[in-house]
C-alpha positions as CSV (number, residue, x, y, z in Angstrom):
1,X,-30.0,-13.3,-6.5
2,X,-26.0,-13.4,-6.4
3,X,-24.3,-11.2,-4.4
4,X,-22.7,-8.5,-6.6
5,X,-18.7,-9.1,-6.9
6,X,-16.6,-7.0,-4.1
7,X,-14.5,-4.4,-6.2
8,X,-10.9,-3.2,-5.0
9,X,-9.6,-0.2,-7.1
10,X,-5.7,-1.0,-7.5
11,X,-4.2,2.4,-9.0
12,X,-2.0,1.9,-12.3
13,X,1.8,2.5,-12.5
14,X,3.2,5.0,-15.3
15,X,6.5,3.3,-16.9
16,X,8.2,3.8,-20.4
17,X,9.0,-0.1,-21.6
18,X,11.7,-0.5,-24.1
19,X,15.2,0.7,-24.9
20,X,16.7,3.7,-26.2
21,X,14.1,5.3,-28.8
22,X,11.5,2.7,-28.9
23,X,9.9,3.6,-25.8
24,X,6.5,3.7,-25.3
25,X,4.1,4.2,-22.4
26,X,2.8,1.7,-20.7
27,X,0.1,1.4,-17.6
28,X,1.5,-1.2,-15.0
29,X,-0.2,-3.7,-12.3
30,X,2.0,-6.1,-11.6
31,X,0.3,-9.7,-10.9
32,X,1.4,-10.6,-7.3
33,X,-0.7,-7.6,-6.1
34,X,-3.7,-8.4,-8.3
35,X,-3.3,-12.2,-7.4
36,X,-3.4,-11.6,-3.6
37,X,-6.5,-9.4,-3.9
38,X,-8.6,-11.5,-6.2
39,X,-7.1,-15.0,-3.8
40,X,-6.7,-13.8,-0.8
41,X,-8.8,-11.2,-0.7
42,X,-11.6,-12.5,-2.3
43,X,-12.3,-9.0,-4.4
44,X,-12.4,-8.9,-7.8
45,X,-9.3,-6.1,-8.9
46,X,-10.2,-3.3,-11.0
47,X,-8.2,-0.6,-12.9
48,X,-9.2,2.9,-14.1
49,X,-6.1,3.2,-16.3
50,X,-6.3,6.7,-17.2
51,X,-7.9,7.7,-14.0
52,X,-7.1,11.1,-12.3
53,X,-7.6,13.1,-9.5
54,X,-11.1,14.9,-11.0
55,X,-12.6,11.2,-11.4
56,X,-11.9,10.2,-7.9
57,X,-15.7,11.3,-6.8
58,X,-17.3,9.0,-9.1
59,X,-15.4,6.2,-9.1
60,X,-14.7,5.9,-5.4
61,X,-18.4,5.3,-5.4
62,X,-17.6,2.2,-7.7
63,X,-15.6,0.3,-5.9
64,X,-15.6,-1.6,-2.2
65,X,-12.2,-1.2,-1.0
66,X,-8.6,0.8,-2.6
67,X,-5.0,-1.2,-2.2
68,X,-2.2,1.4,-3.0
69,X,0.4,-1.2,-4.3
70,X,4.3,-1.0,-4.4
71,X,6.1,0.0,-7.3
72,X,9.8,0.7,-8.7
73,X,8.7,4.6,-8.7
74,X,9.0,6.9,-5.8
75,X,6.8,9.4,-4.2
76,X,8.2,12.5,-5.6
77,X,9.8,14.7,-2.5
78,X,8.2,17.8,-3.5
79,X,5.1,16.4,-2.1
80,X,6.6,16.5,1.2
81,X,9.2,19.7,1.0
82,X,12.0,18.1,-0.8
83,X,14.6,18.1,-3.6
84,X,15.0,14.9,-5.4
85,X,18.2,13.1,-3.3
86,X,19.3,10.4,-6.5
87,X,18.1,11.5,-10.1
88,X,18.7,8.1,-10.9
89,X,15.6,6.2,-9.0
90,X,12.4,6.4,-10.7
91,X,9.6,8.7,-10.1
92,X,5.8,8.7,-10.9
93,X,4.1,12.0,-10.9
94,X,1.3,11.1,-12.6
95,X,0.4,8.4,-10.1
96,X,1.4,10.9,-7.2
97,X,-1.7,13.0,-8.4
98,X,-4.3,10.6,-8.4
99,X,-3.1,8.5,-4.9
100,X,-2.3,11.2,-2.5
101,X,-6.1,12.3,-3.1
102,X,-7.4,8.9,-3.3
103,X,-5.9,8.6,0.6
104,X,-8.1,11.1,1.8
105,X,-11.3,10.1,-0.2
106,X,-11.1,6.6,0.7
107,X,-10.6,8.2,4.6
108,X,-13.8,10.9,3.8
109,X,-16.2,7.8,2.6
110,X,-15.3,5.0,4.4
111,X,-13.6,3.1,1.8
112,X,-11.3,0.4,3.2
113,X,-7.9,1.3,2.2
114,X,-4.7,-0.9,2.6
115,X,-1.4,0.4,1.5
116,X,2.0,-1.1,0.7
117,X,5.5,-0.3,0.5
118,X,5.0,2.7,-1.5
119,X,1.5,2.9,-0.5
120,X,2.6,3.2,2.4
121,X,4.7,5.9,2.1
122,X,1.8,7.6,0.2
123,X,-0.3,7.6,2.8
124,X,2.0,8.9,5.2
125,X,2.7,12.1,2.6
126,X,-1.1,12.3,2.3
127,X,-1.5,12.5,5.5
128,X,1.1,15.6,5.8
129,X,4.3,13.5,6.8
130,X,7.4,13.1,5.6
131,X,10.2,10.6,4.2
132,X,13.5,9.5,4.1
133,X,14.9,9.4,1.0
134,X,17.7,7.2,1.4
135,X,17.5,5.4,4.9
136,X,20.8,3.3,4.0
137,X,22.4,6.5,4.5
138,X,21.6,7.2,8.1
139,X,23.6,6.8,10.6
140,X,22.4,3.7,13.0
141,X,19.5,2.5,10.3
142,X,20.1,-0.8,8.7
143,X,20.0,-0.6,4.6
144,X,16.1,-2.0,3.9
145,X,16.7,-2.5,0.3
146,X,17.1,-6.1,-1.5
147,X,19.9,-7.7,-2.8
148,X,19.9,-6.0,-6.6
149,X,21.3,-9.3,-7.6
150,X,19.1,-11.8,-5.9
151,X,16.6,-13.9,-7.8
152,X,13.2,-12.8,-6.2
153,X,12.9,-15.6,-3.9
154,X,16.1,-14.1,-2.2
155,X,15.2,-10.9,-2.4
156,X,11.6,-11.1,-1.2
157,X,12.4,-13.8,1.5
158,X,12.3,-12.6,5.3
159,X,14.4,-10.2,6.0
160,X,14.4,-8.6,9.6
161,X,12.1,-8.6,12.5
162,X,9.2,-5.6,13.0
163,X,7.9,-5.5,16.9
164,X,4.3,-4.6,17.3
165,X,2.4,-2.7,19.6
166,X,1.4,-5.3,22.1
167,X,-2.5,-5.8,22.0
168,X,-2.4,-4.0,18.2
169,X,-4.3,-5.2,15.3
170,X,-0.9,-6.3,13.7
171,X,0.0,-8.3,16.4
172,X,-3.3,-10.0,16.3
173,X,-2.9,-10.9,12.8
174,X,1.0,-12.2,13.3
175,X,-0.1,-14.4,16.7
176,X,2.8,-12.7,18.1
177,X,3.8,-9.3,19.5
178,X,7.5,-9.9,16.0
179,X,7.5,-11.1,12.8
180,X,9.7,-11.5,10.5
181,X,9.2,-10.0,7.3
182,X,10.6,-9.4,3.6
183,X,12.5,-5.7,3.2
184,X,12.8,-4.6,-0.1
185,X,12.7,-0.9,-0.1
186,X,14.8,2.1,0.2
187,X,12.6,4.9,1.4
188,X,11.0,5.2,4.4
189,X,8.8,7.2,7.2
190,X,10.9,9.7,8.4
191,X,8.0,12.2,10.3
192,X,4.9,10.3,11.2
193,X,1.5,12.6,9.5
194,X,-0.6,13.6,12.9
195,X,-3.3,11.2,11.7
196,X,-1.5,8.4,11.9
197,X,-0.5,5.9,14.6
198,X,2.8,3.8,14.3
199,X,1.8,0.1,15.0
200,X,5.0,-1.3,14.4
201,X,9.1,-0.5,14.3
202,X,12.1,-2.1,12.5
203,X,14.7,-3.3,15.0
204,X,16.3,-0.3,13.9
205,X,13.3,2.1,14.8
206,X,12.1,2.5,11.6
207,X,8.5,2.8,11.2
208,X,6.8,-0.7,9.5
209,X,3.0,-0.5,10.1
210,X,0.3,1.9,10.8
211,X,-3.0,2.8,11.0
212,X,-5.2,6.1,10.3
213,X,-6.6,7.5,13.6
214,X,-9.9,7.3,13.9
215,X,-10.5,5.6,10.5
216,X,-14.8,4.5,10.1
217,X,-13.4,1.5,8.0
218,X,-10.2,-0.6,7.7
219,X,-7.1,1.5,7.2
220,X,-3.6,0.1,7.8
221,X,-0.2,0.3,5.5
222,X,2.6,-1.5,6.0
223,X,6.2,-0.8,4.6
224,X,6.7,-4.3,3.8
225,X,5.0,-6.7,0.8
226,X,2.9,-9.2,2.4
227,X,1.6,-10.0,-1.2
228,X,4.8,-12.1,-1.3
229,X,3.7,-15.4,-1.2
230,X,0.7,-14.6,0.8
231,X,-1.3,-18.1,1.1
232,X,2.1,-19.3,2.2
233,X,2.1,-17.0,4.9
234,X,-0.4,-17.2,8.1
235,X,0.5,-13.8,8.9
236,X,0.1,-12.0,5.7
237,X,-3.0,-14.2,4.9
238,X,-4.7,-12.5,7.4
239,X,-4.1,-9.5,6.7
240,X,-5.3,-9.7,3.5
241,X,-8.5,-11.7,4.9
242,X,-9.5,-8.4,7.3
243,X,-8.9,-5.8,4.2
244,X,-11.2,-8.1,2.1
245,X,-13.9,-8.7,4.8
246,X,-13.8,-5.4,5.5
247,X,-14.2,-5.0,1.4
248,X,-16.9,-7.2,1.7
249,X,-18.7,-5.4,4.5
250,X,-18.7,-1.8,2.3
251,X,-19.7,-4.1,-0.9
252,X,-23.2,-5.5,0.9
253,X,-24.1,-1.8,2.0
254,X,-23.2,0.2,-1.2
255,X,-24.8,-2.8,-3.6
256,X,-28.1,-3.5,-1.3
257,X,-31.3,-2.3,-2.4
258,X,-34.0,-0.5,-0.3
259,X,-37.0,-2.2,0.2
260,X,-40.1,-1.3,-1.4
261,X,-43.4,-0.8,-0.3
C-alpha cells in the first residue's frame, strides 16, 4: 500500500488586489513558500482558505506539519500591547486570529511547526513576547529591510551574518557556528516569550533563530527566508530537510493503522 502523502498546512494571506475601486479580496500563498515545501520538504502543501481559529481542532488533526510563511502584512501590535507605529505598512487581522492560535496547537499536539519572517515574529507574540516595530529606527541596530528598488535577486541575496549558539541545531544545519543570510524585513523580536530560546543573533544583537523550549516535535523560526532559493543553498536545504522529516515522522504515526486481531 502507498504511504499516505505528508501534509503541511501553510496559512493563507488576506490582501485586496487591484486599484482604486476595483478591489477585491483575494487569499494569498505565494509560490516560493509552497515550492520549498512540496521540493524540499517533500510534503504536499495544503490551504484551508477560509480557515479560522474555531476550525483549528479539526484540522490540526489533518495535517503532518504547519509552516507560518512571510508576508507583506504585519502582526498587528495590539497583540503584543501596542499602537500601530506607521499606518502605512500593511496589516492582517484576519490571519492574526487564526496563527497566533495555530502556535500553541501545533505546540499542544505535537505538530512540527516552522516559522518564517513573519512567522517568526508570530510565534514570538504567541508565545507572550514582543516586537519592534521599526528596528531601523533604533539606535545601534542596522536597517534589516531590502532595497525597495532591487530586483529580487538583490533584494533576497545574502545580506549579513547571524552567529549561532555553538553546538545548536542551527549551527548543525549551517556546518558552521555564522552564516550568512538574506534580510528582508523591518520588524523584529524585541522581548523574547519565556518559552522560547534564542539560537541565533544579528551582528547587531538582534534575535534571528529560535526554538520553543521543550517542544515534543520540531519547532524552530527563523527571521530570515531560507525558502529563497533553497536547493541552492546547503544550509537552508537542510533546514527544510529536518522540518519535512520531522513531517514525515508525525505523518507515519497519525496515518498508521492498528493491527487487527
Amino acid at each position: 500500500m502507498k504511504k499516505p502523502t505528508t501534509l503541511v498546512w501553510l496559512p493563507a494571506d488576506h490582501r485586496l488586489l487591484g486599484s482604486g475601486e476595483n478591489t477585491m479580496p483575494f487569499l494569498v500563498l505565494g509560490d516560493k513558500y509552497a515550492r520549498a515545501v512540496k521540493v524540499n520538504a517533500m510534503a504536499q502543501p495544503v490551504m484551508f482558505p477560509l480557515a479560522d481559529a474555531a476550525d483549528i481542532a479539526t484540522l490540526i488533526t489533518m495535517v503532518d506539519g504547519v509552516m507560518l510563511t512571510g508576508s507583506p502584512s504585519n502582526v498587528h501590535p495590539s497583540h503584543f500591547g501596542k499602537t500601530v507605529a506607521d499606518t502605512q505598512l500593511p496589516l492582517d487581522e484576519a490571519r492574526d486570529a487564526l496563527t497566533l492560535k495555530l502556535v500553541n496547537a501545533c505546540l499542544e499536539h505535537a505538530v512540527p511547526l516552522l516559522g518564517i519572517c513573519r512567522g517568526f515574529q508570530e510565534i514570538n507574540v504567541a508565545l507572550g513576547g514582543t516586537l519592534h516595530q521599526q528596528v531601523h529606527a533604533l539606535d545601534g541596530m542596522q536597517d534589516h529591510r531590502e532595497s525597495p528598488h532591487g530586483s529580487y535577486e538583490q533584494q533576497y541575496a545574502p545580506s549579513h551574518d547571524v552567529h549561532f549558539l555553538p553546538h545548536s541545531i542551527f549551527a548543525k544545519w549551517a556546518g558552521a557556528n555564522t552564516a550568512k543570510v538574506n534580510s528582508v524585513h523591518g520588524q523584529g523580536i524585541d522581548c523574547l516569550a519565556q518559552g522560547l530560546h534564542a539560537l541565533g543573533h544579528a551582528e547587531d544583537g538582534l534575535i534571528e533563530a529560535i526554538e520553543v523550549k521543550g517542544a515534543a516535535a520540531f519547532a524552530y523560526a527563523v527571521q530570515w527566508h531560507p525558502e529563497w532559493r533553497t536547493t541552492n543553498n546547503a544550509f537552508y536545504l537542510a533546514i527544510f530537510k529536518a522540518f519535512g522529516e520531522a513531517c514525515a515522522k508525525r505523518n507515519t504515526a497519525r496515518t498508521q493503522q492498528p493491527e487487527t486481531v
